[in-house]
N, C-alpha and C positions, 0 to 999 in steps of 0.2 A: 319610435312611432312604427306604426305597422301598414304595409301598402297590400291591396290585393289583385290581383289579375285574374279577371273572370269573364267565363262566357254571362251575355245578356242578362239580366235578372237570378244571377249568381246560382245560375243552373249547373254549372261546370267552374271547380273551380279549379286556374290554371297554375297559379303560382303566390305565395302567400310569403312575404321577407319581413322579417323586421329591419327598423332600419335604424342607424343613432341618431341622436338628435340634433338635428339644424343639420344632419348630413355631414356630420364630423365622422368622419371613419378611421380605423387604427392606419391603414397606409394614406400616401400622399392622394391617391387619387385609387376608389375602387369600383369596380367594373363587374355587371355579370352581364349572363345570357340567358334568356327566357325561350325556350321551343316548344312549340304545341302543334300538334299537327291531326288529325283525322281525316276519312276519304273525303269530306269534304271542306277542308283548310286547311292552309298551313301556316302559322305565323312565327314569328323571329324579333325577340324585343332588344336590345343591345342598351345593357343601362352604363353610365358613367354618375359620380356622386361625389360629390365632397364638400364640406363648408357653405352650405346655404344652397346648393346648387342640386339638383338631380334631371338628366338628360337622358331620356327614352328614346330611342329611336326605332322605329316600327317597321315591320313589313308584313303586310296577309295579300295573300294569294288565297282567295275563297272559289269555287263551284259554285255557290249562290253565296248570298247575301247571310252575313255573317255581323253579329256585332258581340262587342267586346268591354268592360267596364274595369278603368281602375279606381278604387278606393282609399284613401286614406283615412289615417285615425285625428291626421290633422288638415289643414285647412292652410295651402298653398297658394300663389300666384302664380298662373299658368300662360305659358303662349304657344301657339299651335302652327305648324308649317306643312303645306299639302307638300310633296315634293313629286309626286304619279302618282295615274289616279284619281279618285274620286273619295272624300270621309266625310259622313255627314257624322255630326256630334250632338251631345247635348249634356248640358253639366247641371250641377243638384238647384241652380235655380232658375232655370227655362223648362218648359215642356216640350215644346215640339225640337226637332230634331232641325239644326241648321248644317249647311252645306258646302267644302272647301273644294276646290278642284286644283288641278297642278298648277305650280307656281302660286297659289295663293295662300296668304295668312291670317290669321286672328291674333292681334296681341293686346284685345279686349276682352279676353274672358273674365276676368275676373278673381277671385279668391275662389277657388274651388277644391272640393275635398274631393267630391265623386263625378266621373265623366264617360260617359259612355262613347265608341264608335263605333260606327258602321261602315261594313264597304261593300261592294256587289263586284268588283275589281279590281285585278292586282294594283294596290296602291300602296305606297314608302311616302311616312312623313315622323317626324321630330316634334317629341313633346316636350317641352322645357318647364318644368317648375322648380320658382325660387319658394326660399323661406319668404315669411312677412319681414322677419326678421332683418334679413341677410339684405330685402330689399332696401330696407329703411338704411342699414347700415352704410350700403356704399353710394345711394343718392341723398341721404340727407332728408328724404320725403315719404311721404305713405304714399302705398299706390291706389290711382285714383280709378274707383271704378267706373267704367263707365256703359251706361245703364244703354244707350242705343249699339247695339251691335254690329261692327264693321267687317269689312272686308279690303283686303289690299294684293293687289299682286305681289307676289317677293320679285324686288328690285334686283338689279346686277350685284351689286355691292352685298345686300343681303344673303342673295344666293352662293357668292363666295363665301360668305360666313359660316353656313351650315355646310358647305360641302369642307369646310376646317373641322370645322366639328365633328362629323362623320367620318374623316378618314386623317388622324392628326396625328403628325408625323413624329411626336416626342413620345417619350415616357418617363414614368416617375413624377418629380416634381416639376421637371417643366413642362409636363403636357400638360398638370392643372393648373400651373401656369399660362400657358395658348389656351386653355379652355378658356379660363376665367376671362380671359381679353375677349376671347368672340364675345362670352355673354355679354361683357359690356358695351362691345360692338350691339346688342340686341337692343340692352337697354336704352342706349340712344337713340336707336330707331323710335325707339316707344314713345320717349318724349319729344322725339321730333315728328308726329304723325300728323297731318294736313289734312284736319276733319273734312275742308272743301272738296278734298280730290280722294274720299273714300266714298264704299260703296255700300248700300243694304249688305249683307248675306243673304241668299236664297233661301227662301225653306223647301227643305227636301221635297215637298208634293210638287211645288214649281219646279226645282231642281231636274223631276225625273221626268215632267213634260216637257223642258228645252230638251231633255239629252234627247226625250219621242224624235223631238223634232230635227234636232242633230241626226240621228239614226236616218229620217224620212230624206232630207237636205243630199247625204252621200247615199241612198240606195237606187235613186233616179235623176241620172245628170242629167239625158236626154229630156224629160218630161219633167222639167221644177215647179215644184207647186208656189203662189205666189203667196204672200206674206200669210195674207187671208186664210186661205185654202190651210196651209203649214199651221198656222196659231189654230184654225177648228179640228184639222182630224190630231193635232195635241191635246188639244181639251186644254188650252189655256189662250187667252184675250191678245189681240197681238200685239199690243201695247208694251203688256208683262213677255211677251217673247223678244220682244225686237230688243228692249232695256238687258233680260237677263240672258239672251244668246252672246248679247256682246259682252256680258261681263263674265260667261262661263267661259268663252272661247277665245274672246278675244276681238272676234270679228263680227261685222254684219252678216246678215244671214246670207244675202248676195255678195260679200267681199268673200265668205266661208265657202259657196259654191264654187266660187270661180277659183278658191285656191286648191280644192281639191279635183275637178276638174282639170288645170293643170297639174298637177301632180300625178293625177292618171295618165295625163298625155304623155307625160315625158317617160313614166313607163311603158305604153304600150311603142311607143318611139323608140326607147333604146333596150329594152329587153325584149320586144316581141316582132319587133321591124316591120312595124304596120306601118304602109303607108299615111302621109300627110290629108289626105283628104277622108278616108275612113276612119283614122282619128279622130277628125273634128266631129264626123257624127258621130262617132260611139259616145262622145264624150259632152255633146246638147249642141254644139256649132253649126248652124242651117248654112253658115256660109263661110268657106274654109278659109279664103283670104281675112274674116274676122276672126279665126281662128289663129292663122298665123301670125297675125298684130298683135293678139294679147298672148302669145306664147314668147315670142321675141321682145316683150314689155315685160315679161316676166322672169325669164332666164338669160337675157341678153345674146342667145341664137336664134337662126332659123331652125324649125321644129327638124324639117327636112334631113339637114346633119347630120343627126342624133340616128335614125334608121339608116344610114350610110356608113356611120364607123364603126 
């Protein structure tokens, strides 16, 4: 089969392999490295393959906004993992562009030959396609597509999984050995996915109005604009913000404020040894003993200390 790596609309093309089939290769487990760089990007593909299996592991660091497309001659099961970052994607049967952020994953894409990414920032994630084959072979089952597209944070457990797979400590036959355990480690995640506790994906145009509004959130601690105010100079409903701030970030827009906010304090506290009461204003506190309550709820000192050691 044959894979290709290209810029956008296969204006540039980066990298062009064939590959055996079902990923059977002459050694136990074989490995390349993809480099592409120009003044404005630079990317780094690190491939691992064998037996049913092929694992990309990405990283671009763009200047601007930069997208990317691999291709195949065959038709894969794929699963996607943001790991920093930001990728929005889109594979040969969607149109618009959907949106991963760190820690989060897709392992609902589907049977996919062709997939394009996108990233506007240095982001590192891990693409994993099986054979249909290879899938069928070691579950017993076809994989089920599934037609509503999700989203899920990577779990602790998950998270250890791919950080095995990125940096695995064997060679030869028993690193494809430790590979093939993660994957199956993947695979069970897969079948064990709890449609109740996942989420839409973003689409990119929403996407890049939470981050407007991210951006608005840390540029004025002093002066926060309220939900309202935040969802109209985004240009998106605050409905669609308040839902997809917390599922890009984590946090409510007010829980997001108030962590960065602290986060400032505690540096202008112990690298700048600003005083405790010019802290609080710098940082939106009209009244510094509220200030000192949620710094001491949040780090378990008084701010005070911190500008004294």
């Amino acid at each position: 089969m044959e894979i290709k790596l290209s810029t956008y609309q296969h204006t540039t093309l980066i990298d062009e392999q064939t590959y055996p089939e079902n990923f059977n290769g002459v050694e136990d487990i074989e490995e390349r490295v993809t480099k592409f760089a120009t003044d404005q990007v630079s990317l780094q593909v690190i491939q691992f393959f064998f037996s049913g299996i092929h694992i990309a592991i990405a990283a671009i660091d763009p200047q601007r906004e930069e997208c990317f497309c691999f291709k195949s001659s065959q038709q894969h099961i794929a699963f996607l993992f943001c790991l920093s970052g930001a990728v929005s994607y889109c594979n040969n049967q969607q149109c618009d562009f959907l949106s991963l952020f760190q820690n989060q994953q897709d392992l609902n894409i589907g049977r996919v030959n062709l997939i394009s990414f996108n990233a506007k920032e240095k982001t590192r994630f891990v693409y994993i396609r099986l054979t249909e084959r290879y899938f069928a072979q070691v579950t017993g089952k076809n994989f089920m597509d599934n037609t509503v597209l999700t989203q899920k944070s990577i779990g602790p457990e998950t998270r250890l999984v791919l950080q095995q797979i990125i940096r695995p400590k064997y060679e030869g036959r028993v690193k494809r050995l430790f590979l093939e355990a993660r994957i199956f480690d993947l695979i069970i995640a897969y079948f064990n996915q709890k449609p109740e506790k996942q989420t839409r994906i973003l689409k990119k145009d929403d996407a890049e109005k939470i981050l407007l509004a991210k951006r608005l959130v840390e540029y004025d601690l002093q002066h926060p604009n309220s939900l309202l105010e935040l969802s109209r100079k985004a240009g998106i409903n605050d409905y669609k913000l308040k839902i997809g701030f917390k599922e890009l970030t984590g946090y409510t827009v007010f829980g997001y404020l108030s962590k960065i906010r602290m986060e400032k304090a505690h540096y202008l506290l112990s690298k700048e040894k600003k005083r405790v009461n010019e802290v609080s204003f710098l940082v939106g506190y009209k009244n510094p003993q509220h200030f000192i309550t949620a710094f001491k709820k949040q780090y378990q000192i008084l701010p005070g200390s911190l500008n004294k050691s």
